[in-house]
N, C-alpha and C positions, 0 to 999 in steps of 0.2 A: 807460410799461409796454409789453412789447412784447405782438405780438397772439398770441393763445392758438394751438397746433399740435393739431390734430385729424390719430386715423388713422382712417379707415373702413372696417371689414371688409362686405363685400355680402353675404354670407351665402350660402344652399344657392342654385346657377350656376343652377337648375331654378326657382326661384322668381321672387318679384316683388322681393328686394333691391335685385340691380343697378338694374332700374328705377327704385322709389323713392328712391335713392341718389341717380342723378343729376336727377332732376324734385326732390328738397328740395334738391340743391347749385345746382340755378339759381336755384331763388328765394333760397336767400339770397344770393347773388351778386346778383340782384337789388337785394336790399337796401342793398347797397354791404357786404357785410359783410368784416373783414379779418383774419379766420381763413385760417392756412395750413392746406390738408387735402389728406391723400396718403390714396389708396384702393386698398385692396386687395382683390383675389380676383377676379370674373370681369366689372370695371366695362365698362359702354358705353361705347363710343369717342367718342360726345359729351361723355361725362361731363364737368362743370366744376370739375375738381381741379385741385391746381399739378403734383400727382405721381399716375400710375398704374400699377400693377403688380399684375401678373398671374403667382401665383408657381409654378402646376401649371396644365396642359392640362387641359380636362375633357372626357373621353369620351361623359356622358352617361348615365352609369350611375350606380348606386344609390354604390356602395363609391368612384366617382370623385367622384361628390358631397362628399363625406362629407370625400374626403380635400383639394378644395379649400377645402373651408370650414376645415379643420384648420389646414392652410398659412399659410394669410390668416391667422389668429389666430397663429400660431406669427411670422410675420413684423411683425405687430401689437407681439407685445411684445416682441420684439427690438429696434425700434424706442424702443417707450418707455423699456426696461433703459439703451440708447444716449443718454437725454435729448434722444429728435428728435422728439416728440411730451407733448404735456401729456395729452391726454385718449384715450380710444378710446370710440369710437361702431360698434357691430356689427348688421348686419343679422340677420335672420331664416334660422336651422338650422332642417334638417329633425332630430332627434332619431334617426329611424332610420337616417340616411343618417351620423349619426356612429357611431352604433353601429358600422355597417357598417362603418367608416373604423378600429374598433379604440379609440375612446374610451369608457371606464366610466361617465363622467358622463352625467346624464341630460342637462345644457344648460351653457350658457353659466354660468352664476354658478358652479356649480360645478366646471366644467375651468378657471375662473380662476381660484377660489380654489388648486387643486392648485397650478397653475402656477408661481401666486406666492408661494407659503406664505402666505398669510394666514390668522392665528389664526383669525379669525373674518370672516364676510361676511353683507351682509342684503340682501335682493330688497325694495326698495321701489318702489312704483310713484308716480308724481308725474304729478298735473294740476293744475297754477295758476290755470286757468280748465275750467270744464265744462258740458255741457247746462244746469246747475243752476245757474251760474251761480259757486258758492266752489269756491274751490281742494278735492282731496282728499289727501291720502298714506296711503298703506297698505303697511305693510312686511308680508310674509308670514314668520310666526314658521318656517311648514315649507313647505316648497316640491313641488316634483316626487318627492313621496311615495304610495302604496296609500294611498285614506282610513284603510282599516283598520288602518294605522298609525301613525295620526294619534294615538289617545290613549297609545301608548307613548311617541312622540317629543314630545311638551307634558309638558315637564320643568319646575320650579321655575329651576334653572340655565338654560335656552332663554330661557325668557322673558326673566330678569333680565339677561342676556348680552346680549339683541335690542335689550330697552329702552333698555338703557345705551348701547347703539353708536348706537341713534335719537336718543336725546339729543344724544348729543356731535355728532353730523353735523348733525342741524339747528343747533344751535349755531354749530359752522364754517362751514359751507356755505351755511347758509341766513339765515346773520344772525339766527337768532331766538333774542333773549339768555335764556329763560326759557319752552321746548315746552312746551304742551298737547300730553301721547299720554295717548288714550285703549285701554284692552286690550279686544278684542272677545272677550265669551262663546265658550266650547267648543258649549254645550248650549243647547236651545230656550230661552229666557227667564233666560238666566243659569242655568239650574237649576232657577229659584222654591223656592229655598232644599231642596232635594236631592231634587224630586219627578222630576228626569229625567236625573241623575247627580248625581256628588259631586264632578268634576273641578276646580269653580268654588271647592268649599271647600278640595279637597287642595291644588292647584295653582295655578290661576289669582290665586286674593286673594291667597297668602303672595309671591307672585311679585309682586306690585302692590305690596303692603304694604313688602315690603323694597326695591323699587325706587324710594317715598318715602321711607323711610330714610334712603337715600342721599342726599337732597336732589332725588329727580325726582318731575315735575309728574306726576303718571299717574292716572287715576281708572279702576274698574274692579274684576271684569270687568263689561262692560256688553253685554246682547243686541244681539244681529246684528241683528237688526232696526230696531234705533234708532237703532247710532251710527254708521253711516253720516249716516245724514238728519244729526243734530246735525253732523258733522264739515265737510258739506255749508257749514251754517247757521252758521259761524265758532265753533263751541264747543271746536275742538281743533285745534290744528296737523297731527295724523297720529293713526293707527290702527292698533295690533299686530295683525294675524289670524291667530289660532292656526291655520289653515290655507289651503292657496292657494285654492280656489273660492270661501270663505265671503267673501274679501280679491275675488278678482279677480272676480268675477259681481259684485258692486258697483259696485266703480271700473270696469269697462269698461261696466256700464249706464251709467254718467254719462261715459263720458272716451270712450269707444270712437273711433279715429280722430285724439284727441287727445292721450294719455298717453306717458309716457316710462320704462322701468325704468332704474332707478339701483341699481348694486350699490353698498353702504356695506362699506368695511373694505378695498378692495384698495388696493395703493401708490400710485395713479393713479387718477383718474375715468374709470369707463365707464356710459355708457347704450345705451338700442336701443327701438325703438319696439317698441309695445303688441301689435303681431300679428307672428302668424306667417309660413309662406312664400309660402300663397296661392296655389296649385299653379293652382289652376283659374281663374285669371284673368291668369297671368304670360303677359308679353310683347302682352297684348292693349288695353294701352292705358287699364285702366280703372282701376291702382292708387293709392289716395290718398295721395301724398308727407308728408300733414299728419303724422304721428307720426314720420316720419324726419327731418321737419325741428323737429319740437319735442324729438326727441332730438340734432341736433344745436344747435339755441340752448342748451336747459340744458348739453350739454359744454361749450359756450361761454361759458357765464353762472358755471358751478361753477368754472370753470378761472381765472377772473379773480377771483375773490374768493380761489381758493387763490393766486393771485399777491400778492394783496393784504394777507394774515394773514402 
């Protein structure tokens, strides 16, 4: 089997990507590792790539930001469309700096889903190991949303659409012939049977219920406050969170430094570590490479199992 091709985008030129880019490409090169990886956007000239490229000047401003992070990704999947990359692995956007740049999307999962048409796509976050010790997953049902619209967008269809694509990915990718996903509550306590909404009766059960239907493992909805810990404690392979903080104020309690997002549903595997640009410590030496390099072992890890089905 040959070795897996990784692209790497460094993300906003301003931040800490390029750096952590190349501090997690040395260590796995340390490791003797034999992934080809070409990097793009604004990489250190130490960097330890086989390929770098740098595909816009950066001025230094807010809209030049923006517009080199765009680039890199724009030559990211050109790349992939070409078959000269199996995986892409992307640093950390500034959000306003895309804006700026003329992008609608609030981030990354969803300027790739545009890109690529894919029906559908899910932000799962992935730690195998963590403070706690078990693995977690938590795909977020909504993402870069106004909480307050949060209970519009927790549809029947959401859920059962998220479930089913967690399904089938752990399946594929993760070898697991038979997930535990647990559904995290909307409301305090599940509701405690409609004393703090109804969302849990309207929506959440019929969305569980018909998702075992189907023949999926799902128990649920279950409070936020618990299934975390259980999921910790090996009772479930992963966890739907009807929304991103209820999902990620979790897992980056336990994973912080160590987690990986993985988008589910595009044509190709992409991840990107667990933080953002880090404005206030870039270029000073103090960034922890650990999440870019556990974002690049899982492109590494998912790409050879997709070699291998």
């Amino acid at each position: 089997m040959s070795d897996p091709r990784l692209v790497v985008t460094t993300g906003d030129p301003r931040g800490i990507g390029p750096e952590v880019t190349r501090d997690a490409l040395i260590r796995l090169r340390e490791r003797s590792a034999s992934a080809h990886v070409t990097v793009i956007g604004t990489p250190l000239d130490d960097t330890p790539a086989d390929a770098l490229i740098r595909p816009e000047h950066f001025d230094g401003s807010l809209v030049s930001a923006g517009r080199v992070s765009v680039r890199a990704l724009d030559a990211a999947l050109a790349a992939l469309a070409r078959g000269e990359a199996d995986a892409l692995v992307t640093g950390p956007i500034h959000k306003p700096a895309f804006r700026a740049a003329g992008v609608d999307e609030p981030g990354h999962t969803e300027f790739l889903q545009r890109r690529t048409g894919a029906a559908r796509v899910g932000m799962l976050m992935v730690a195998e190991s963590t403070r706690l010790g078990g693995a977690l997953r938590v795909l977020l049902a909504t993402t870069h949303i106004p909480l307050r619209e949060v209970p519009e967008r927790v549809t029947i269809p959401l859920l059962r659409d998220q479930i089913e694509l967690l399904d089938g990915e752990l399946r594929n990718r993760w070898s697991i012939p038979r997930p535990r996903i647990a559904l995290c509550a909307l409301n305090p306590h599940a509701s405690d049977g409609g004393l703090f909404g109804d969302e849990e009766a309207r929506i959440l059960s019929p969305a569980a219920d018909g998702s075992r239907a189907a023949g999926i493992d799902v128990e649920g909805p279950l409070p936020a406050d618990t299934v975390f810990t259980r999921a910790l404690g090996g009772a479930f392979d992963a966890v739907v969170a009807p929304y991103h903080d209820v999902g990620m104020a979790a897992f980056k309690t336990a994973s912080f430094g160590g987690g990986v997002n993985v988008t589910l549903g595009l044509p190709f595997i992409r991840t990107s570590p667990d933080h953002g640009t880090a404005f206030d410590i870039a270029g000073m030496g103090k960034a922890d490479p650990g999440s870019m390099l556990e974002a690049l072992d899982t492109a590494i890890r998912l790409a050879r199992v997709g070699r291998a089905v």
